[in-house]
N, C-alpha and C positions, 0 to 999 in steps of 0.2 A: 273501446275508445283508446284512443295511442294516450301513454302517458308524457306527462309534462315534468320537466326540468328546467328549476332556474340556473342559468349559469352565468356566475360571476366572476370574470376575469380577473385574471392577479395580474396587473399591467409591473408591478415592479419584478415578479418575477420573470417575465417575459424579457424582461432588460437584462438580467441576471444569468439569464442562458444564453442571451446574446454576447453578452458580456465573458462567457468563461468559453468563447468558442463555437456558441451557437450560432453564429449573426447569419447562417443560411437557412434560419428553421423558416421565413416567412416565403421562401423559393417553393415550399412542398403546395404539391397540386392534389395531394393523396390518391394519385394513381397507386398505391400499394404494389409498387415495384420492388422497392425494400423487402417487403414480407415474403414476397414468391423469392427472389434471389437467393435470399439468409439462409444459409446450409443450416443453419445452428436454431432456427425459428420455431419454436411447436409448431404442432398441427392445430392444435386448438387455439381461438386469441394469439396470433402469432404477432409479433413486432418487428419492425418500428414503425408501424404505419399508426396506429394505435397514440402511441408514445408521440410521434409528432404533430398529430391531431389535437393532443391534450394541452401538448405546452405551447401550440400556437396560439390556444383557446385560452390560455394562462392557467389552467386547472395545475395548481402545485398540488394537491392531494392525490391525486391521478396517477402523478406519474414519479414524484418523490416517495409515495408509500407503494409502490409498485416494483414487483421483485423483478419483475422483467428486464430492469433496464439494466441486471447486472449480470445476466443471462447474457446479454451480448458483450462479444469480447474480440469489439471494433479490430473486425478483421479487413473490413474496406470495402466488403463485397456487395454493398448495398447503395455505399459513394461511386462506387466507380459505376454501377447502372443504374444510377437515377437519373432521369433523361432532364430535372429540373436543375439537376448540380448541390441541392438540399442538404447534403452531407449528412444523412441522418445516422452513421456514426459518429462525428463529430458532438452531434445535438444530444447523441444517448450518454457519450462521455462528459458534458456538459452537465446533463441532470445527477448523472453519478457523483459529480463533486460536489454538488448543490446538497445533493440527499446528505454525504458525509459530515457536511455543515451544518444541517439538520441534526442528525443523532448525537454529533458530539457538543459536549458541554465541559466548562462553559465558553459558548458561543464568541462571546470575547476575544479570549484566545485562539478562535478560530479562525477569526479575521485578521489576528495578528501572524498567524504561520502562512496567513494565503494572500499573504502583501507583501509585494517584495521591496517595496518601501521600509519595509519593518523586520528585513533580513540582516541587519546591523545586532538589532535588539535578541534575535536569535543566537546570536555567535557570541553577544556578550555574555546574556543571561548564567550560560555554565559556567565562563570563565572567569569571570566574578564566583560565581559560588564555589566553585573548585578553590580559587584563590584562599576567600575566605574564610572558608569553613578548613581548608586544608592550614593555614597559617594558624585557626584560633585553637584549633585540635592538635597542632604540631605533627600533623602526618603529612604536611607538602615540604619538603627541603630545596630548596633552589640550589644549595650546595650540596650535593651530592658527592661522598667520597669517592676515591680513585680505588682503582682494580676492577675485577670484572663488571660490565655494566649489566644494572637489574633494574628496571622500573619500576619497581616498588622501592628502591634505595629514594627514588624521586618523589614517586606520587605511589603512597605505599594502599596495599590491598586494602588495608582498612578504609581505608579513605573513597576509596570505589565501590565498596561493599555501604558504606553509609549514606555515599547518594545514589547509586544506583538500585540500591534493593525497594528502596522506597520508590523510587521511579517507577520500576517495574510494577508495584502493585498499584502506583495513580492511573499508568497504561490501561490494566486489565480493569480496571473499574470502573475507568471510563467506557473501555468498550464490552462492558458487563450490560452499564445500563444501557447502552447506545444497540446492544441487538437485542435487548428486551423490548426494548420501544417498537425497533427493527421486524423483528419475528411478531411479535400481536400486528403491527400494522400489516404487513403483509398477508397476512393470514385473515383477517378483517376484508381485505381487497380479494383476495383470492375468494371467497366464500360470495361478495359482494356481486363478485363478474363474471361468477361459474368457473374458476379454474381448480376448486375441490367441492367435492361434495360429503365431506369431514368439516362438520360444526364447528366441532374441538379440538383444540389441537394438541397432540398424542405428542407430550416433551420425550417419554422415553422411545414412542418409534419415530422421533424427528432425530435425535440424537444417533437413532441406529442408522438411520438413510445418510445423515453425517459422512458416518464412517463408508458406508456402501460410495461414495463417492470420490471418497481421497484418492483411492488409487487413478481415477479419470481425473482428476486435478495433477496428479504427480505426474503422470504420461501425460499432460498438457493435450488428450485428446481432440477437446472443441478448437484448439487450435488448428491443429492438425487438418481441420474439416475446414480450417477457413481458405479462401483460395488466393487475394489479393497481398494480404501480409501475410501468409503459409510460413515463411524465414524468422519469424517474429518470434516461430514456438522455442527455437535454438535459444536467443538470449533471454528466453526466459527461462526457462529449466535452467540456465547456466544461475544465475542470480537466483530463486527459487531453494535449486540443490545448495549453492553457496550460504545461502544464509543457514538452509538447515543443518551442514556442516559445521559452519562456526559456531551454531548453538550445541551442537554431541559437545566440542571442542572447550566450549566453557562450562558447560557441566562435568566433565569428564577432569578438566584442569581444576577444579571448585574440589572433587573428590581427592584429588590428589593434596591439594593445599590444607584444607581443614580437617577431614579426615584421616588423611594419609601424612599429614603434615610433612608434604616434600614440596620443599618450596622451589621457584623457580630460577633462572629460566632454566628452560628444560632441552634438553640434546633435541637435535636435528635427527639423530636415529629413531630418534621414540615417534612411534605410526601414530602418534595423535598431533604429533606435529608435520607430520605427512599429510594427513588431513588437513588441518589449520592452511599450512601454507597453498594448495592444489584446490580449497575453496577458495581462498584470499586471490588467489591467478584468476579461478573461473567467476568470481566478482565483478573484479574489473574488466576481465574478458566481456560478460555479460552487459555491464554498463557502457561499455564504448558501445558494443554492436548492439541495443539501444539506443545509442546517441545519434549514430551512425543512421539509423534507420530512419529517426527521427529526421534528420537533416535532408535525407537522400530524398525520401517523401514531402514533397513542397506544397502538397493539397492538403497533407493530413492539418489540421490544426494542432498546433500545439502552446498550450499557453505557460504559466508560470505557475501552476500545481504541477508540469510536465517538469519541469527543468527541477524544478526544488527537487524531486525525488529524485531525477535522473544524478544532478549533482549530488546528493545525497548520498546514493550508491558506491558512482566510484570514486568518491571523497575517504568514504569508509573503508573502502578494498586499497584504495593507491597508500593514504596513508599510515593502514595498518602492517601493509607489507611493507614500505619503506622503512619503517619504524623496525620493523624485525635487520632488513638489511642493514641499516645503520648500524645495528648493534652491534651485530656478527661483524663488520667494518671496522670498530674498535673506534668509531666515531661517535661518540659517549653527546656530548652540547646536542647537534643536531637530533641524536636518536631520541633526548630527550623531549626535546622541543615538539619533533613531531607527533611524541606518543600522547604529549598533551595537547594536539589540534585533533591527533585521532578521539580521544577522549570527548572532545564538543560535538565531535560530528556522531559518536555514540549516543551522548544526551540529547540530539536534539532526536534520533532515531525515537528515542523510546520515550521522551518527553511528548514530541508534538506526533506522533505516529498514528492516534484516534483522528487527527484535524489535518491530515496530509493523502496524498491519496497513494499512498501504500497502504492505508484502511481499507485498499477492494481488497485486499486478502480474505478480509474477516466478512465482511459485509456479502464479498458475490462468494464464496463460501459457502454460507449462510441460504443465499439467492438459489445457490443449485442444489443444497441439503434438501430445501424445502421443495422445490421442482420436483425431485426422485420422492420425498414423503408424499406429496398430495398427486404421484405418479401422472404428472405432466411430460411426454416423453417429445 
């Protein structure tokens, strides 16, 4: 006897994915054109035929606790031959920011980084605390002596070391518990739909499959394989490689500081500032040719989780390099000024970074770790 399922529609999320971009999810005819197309689809349960079927249906558990949907890395090849015009990449990038909204807490705050109503209260939030925490500590001097210009003579290391370290560890705890949640559910569905036949899930050979993967993350492989935005893999490895550059760059500058106690700034000859600066270029290189792409493609949708992060990007690279030129310029007012706008665009990196979608980092990560552990090829 066929089994029975009651299924009860989540009509507000249905609005929800319309709302972030979906508004063609109700076009799919589930001709599974999608599925055959997707260079990047398993063989087994392949998507997004699957995935559009759920959230037409409003199943959020479906398809928000489903690792699949970050498996795809809306390469277009699915949009461009759907014969309904459905966009089901569009609809899978939809449920990705939904899911993110999901896992991070608190949710509150989630709503407030994904309104751009509420993009005022972002830019203040640091700037006020840098103000005041810098003035009640006496490590922000508005007056800063004369001779060579140092940013810390302004807004001294301590003072970045006392809001940013704490920052950095609300970041990682938030997205501590947010792939705890992440990984059991997944793994839950997986077991649930027949995409593993592993009950339990093996933390230390999921952590090994981790690692088996980075290098097809660093060589942006699946990109590679996609055929409609193929150009797409360029500015991401350019932003990718950059950002991992400017992290050697401040751990390496950290060593030299506390450590090594040579303070800065530091010559143009020293190769860690060959670095810094040749990541800071391939940044904002990366972020335009993003923008660019973004613009150039008039079908992709793009909503305002897209722009936040894209301005995000090269806000961080424009105004971090400038902030160096200035210096080197002997234009002390301006270098300062800007190094404390680069400074907001830092905090809000790593303050609202769980509740932005620069969380697919960690999240489709995560998505492909676990694909290679429960050897879904």
């Amino acid at each position: 006897m066929t089994d029975k399922y009651l299924i009860e529609p989540d009509i507000n999320f249905i609005n929800e994915v319309v709302g972030l971009g979906g508004d063609t999810l109700k076009k799919c005819f589930q001709c599974a054109t999608c599925s055959v197309v997707c260079p990047i689809s398993p063989d087994t349960k392949p998507f997004p035929r699957k995935e559009m079927i759920a959230a037409s249906w409003g199943l959020k558990d479906r398809v928000v606790k489903n690792a699949d949907i970050w498996l795809c890395h809306n390469c277009g090849d699915c949009t461009t031959k759907c014969p309904r015009g459905a966009k089901p990449g569009d609809v899978l990038g939809a449920l990705r920011s939904i899911a993110i909204s999901e896992y991070a807490v608190p949710k509150g705050l989630g709503k407030i980084v994904n309104d751009p109503k509420k993009l005022p209260i972002l830019i203040l939030i640091p700037a006020v605390l840098f103000i005041v925490v810098g003035l009640a500590t006496g490590l922000l001097n508005f007056s800063p002596e004369a001779g060579e210009i140092a940013h810390s003579k302004f807004f001294s290391t301590w003072l970045v070391d006392m809001i940013f370290v704490p920052l950095s560890i609300w970041a990682v705890s938030i997205f501590a518990l947010g792939v705890k949640n992440f990984l059991n559910d997944i793994h839950q569905d997986a077991v649930m739909n027949g995409k593993t036949k592993k009950e339990n899930l093996d933390i230390k050979e999921f952590l090994s499959s981790i690692v088996k993967i980075l290098p097809m993350i660093l060589k942006h492989d699946k990109f590679e394989e996609c055929g409609e935005n193929k150009d797409r893999a360029l500015a991401h490895k350019m932003v990718l490689y950059s950002f991992l550059g400017l992290a050697v760059v401040t751990g390496v500058f950290c060593v030299f500081l506390y450590i090594l106690h040579i303070e800065g700034p530091y010559s143009q000859l020293n190769p860690v500032k060959w670095l810094a600066n040749i990541s800071g270029i391939a940044l904002v290189a990366g972020a335009y040719l993003m923008i660019k792409s973004r613009m150039d493609n008039v079908d992709q949708v793009t909503s305002y989780k897209d722009w936040y992060l894209l301005g995000l990007v090269i806000g961080l690279g424009l105004t971090g390099m400038l902030t160096e030129m200035t210096r080197l310029a002997h234009m002390a007012g301006v270098s300062y000024a800007l190094y404390f706008i680069h400074l907001i665009f830092v905090f809000n990196l790593f303050a609202f970074l769980p509740f932005s979608k620069l969380a697919h980092l960690v999240y489709r990560t995560v998505a492909l770790g676990y694909a290679e552990y429960s050897n879904r090829k």
